[in-house]
C-alpha positions in Angstrom: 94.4 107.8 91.2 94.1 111.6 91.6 90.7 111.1 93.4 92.6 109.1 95.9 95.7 111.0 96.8 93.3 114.3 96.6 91.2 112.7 99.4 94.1 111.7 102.0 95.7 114.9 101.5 92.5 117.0 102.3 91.9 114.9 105.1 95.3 115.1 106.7 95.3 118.9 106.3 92.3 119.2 108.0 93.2 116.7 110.9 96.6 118.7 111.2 94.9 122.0 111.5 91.2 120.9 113.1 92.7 119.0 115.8 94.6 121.9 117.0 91.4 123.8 117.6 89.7 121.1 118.7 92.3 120.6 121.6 91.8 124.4 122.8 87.8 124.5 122.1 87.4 121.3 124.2 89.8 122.0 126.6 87.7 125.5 127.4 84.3 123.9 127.7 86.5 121.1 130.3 85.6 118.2 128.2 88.6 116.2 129.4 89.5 112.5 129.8 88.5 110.7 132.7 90.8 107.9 134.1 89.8 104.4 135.5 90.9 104.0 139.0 91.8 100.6 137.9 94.3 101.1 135.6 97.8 101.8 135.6 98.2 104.7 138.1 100.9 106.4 135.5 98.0 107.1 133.4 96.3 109.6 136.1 98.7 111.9 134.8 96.3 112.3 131.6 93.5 113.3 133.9 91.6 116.0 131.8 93.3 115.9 128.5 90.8 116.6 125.6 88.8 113.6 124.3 86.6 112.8 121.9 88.9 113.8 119.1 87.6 111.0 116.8 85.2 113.3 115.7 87.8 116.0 114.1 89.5 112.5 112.1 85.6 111.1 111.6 84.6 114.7 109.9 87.7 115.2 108.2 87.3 111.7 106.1 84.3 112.4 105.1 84.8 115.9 103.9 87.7 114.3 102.3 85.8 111.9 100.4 83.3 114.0 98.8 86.2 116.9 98.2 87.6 114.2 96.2 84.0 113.2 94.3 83.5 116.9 93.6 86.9 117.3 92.5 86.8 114.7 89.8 83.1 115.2 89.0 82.0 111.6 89.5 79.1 110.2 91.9 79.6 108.9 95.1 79.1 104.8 95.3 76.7 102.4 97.2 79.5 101.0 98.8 81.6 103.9 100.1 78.7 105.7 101.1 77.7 102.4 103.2 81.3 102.1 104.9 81.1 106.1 105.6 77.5 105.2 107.4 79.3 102.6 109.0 82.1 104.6 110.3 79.9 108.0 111.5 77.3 105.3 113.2 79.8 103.4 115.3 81.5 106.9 116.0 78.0 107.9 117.4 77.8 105.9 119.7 81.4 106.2 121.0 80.4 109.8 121.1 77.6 109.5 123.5 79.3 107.0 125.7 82.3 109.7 125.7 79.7 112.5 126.6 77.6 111.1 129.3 81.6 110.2 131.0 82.4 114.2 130.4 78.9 114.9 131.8 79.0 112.9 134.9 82.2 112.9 136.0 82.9 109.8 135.8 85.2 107.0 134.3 82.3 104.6 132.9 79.7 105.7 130.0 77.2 104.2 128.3 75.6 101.2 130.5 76.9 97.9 128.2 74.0 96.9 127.1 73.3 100.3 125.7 76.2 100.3 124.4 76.0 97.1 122.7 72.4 98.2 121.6 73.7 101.0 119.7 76.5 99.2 118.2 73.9 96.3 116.9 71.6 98.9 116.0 74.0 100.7 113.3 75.5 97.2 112.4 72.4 95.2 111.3 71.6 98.8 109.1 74.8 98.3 107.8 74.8 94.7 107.2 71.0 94.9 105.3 71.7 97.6 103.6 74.9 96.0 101.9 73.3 93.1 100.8 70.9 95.7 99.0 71.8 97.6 95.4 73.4 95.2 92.6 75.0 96.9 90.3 74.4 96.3 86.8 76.6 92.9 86.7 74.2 91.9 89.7 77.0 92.4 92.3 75.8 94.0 95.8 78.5 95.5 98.5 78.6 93.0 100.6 78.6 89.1 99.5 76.6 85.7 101.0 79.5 84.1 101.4 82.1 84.2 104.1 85.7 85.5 102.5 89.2 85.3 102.6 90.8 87.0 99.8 87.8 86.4 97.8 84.9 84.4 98.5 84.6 81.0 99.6 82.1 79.4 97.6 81.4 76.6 100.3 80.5 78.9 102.9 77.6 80.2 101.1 75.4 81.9 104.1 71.1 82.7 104.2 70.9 86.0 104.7 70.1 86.1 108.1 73.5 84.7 108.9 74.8 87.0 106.6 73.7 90.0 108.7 75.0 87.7 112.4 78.0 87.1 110.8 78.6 90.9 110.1 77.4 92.0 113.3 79.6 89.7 115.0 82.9 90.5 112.2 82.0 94.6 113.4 81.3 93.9 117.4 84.7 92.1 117.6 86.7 94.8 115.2 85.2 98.0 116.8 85.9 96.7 120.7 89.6 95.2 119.9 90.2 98.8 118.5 88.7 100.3 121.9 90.8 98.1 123.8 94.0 98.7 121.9 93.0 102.7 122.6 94.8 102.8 126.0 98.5 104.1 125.0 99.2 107.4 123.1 99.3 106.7 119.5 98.6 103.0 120.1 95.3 103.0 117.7 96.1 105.6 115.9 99.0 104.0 114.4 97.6 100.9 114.4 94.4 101.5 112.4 96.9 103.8 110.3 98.6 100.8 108.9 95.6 98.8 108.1 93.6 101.4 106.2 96.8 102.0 104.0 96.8 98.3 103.1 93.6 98.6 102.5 94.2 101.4 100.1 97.0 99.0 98.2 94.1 96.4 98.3 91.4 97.8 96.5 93.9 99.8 94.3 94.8 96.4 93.1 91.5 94.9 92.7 90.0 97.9 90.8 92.9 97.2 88.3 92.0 93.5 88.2 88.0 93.9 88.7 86.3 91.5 86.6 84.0 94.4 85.7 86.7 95.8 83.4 88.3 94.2 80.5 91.7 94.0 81.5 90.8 92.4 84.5 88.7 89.3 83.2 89.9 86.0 83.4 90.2 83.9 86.4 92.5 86.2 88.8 89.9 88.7 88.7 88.0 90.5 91.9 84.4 90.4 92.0 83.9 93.3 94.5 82.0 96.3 93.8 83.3 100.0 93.7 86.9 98.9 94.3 88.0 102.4 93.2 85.8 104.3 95.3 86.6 102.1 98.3 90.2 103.2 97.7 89.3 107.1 97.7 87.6 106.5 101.4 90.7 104.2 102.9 93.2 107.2 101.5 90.7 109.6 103.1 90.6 107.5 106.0 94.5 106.7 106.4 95.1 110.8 105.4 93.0 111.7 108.3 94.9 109.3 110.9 98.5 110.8 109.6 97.3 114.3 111.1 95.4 113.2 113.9 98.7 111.3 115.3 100.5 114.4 114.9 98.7 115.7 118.3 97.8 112.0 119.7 101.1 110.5 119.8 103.4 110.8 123.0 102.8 113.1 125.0 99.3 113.0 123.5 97.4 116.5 123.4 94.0 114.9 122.5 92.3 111.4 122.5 90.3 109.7 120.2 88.0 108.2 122.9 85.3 105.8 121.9 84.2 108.6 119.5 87.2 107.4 117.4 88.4 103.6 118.5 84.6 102.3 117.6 84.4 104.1 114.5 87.5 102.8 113.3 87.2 99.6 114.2 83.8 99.6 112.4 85.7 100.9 109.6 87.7 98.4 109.2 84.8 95.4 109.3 83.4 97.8 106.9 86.2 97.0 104.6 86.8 93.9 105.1 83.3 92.7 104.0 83.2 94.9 101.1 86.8 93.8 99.4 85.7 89.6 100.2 88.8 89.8 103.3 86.5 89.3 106.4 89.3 86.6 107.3 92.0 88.2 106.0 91.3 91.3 108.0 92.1 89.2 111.4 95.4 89.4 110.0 95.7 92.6 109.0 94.6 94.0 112.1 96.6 90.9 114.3 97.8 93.4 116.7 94.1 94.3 117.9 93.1 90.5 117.9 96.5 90.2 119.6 95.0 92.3 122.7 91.3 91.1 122.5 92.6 87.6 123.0 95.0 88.5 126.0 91.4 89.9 127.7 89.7 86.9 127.1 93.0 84.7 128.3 92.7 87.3 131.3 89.4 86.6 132.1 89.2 82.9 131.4 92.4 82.5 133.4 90.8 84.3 136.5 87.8 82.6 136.7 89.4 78.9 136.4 91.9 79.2 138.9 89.6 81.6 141.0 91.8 84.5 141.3 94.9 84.0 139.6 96.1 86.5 136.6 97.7 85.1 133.6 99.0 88.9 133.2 99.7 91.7 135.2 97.5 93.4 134.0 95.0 93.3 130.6 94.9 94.4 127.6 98.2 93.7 126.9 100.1 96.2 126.6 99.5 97.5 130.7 101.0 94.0 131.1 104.3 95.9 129.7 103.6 98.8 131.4 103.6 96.8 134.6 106.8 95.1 134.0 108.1 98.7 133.8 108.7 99.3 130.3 108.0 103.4 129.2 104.8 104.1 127.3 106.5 104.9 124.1 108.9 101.9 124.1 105.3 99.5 124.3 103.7 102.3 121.6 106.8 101.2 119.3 107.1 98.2 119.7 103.4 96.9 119.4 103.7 98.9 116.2 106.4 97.2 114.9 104.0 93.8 115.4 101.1 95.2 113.6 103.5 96.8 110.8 104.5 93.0 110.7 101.0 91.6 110.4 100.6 94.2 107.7 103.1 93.2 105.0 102.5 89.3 106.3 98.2 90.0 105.3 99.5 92.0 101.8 101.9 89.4 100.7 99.5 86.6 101.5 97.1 88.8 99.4 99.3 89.0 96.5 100.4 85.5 96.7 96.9 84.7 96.0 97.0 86.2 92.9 100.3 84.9 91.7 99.2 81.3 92.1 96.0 82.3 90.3 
């Protein structure tokens, strides 16, 4: 338990303090936000505020994470090292895509399919790699079978589907993330709820792992380095709490795509190591929330040729457009995820009351 509050409380210090200098370093060299043309024309306001401040929150949790390994003397594990590879990877890639719209002047980065080729690049690694390294109970990060709470023993998968399945479980988690990244705060907060359940989570499954003697019997959790899972989501969550600090309303920096894909990789990251890859749409509803209203969007446009289902998509510029102020839409779209939160835990607990 030390190792864990010792990681989020490093990493929150150094988000509260690093982001500061960030916002003045990048603000000298010009590196500001551009702003579609498309979108809501209250956001051209933000023209030119510093982005690319998922890398001060992407730096922090890892120095956080091994501050905590060093502090309690005990080696870092295949799995948290996998999720942190995860997490820096997809943050990358958002980082380049962020750069070359700094560079050019423009509002667009990264070409799609480059985009999408990094993104599969760093998520089949990912996905390989964690069906690598049994531990010495034979257990390996990630699982062959398709989860819920724990793994369902029908949907055994080869392990080519394994790594599709994965790829598809991080492509759809890292862009709902992006999309939900259009409000100050928005993500931030958002992704700040689900990696603090996900601290509960594998704080509970450590205690009830089936690799420890008070946790054998049939309620137990096969899922490797529970523990050390626990110390990167605290690291992970720590780092969010200081970033928001400057990123909420009126927001003084933005993640970009430097932040909203590494998060949202994050978070597949977790899912498929604790056995929740289904539980996780849950956890994160508000972000599947405002992936399906672009798809409804879309869909909705192209069979009625031209009509909108909203006023505008994702989601929340649909509120924006009704004429609702940024921060009540921020607030309120929290509340919904804070609700999907304690709806996923419960269910997760649930489980293990009924055994």
């Amino acid at each position: 338990m030390i190792s864990i509050l010792f990681a989020g409380a490093v990493s929150m210090v150094l988000t509260l303090l690093g982001t500061r200098w960030a916002i003045t370093l990048l603000a000298r060299r010009g590196y500001g936000q551009e702003i579609r043309d498309d979108g809501p024309t209250s956001h051209h306001t933000k023209r030119g505020t510093p982005t690319m401040g998922g890398t001060v929150f992407i730096i922090a949790t890892i120095i956080g994470y091994f501050a905590a390994k060093l502090f309690t003397m005990t080696p870092p594990s295949a799995s948290a090292l996998l999720v942190l590879f995860l997490f820096a990877g997809m943050g990358a890639v958002g980082f380049l895509d962020d750069f070359i719209k700094i560079f050019r002047q423009r509002s667009l980065g990264l070409r799609s399919k480059a985009k999408l080729a990094g993104q599969t690049m760093i998520a089949v690694a990912f996905a390989v790699l964690a069906l690598q390294f049994p531990d010495e109970r034979g257990q390996s990060p990630a699982s062959p079978f398709i989860s819920f709470i724990r793994d369902i023993n029908w949907l055994h998968l080869w392990p080519v589907l394994v790594v599709i399945w994965i790829l598809l479980l991080i492509a759809g988690m890292s862009n709902g993330v992006n999309l939900a990244d259009g409000l100050d705060g928005l993500a931030t907060g958002a992704s700040m709820m689900v990696f603090g359940a996900y601290t509960l989570i594998c704080i509970w499954q450590f205690n009830q792992s089936c690799a420890t003697a008070q946790g054998v019997g049939a309620k137990c959790y096969e899922v490797r380095d529970p523990h050390d899972l626990a110390v990167v989501a605290a690291a992970l969550t720590g780092a969010l709490f200081g970033f928001l600090w400057w990123n909420a309303s009126p927001a003084k920096i933005f993640m970009g795509d430097t932040g909203s894909l590494s998060l949202g990789g994050a978070l597949a990251g977790f899912a498929v190591m604790t056995r929740t890859e289904l539980l996780v749409l849950l956890l994160g509803g508000l972000f599947v929330i405002i992936t399906a209203s672009v798809i409804l969007q879309v869909g909705y446009f192209k069979l009625t040729k031209g009509r909108r289902l909203f006023r505008m998509a994702p989601l929340h510029h649909h509120f924006e457009m009704l004429g609702w102020e940024q921060v009540n839409v921020v607030i309120r779209f929290w509340i919904i995820q804070g609700l999907c939160v304690v709806i996923g835990l419960g269910i997760f607990y649930a489980e293990w009351v009924a055994g």
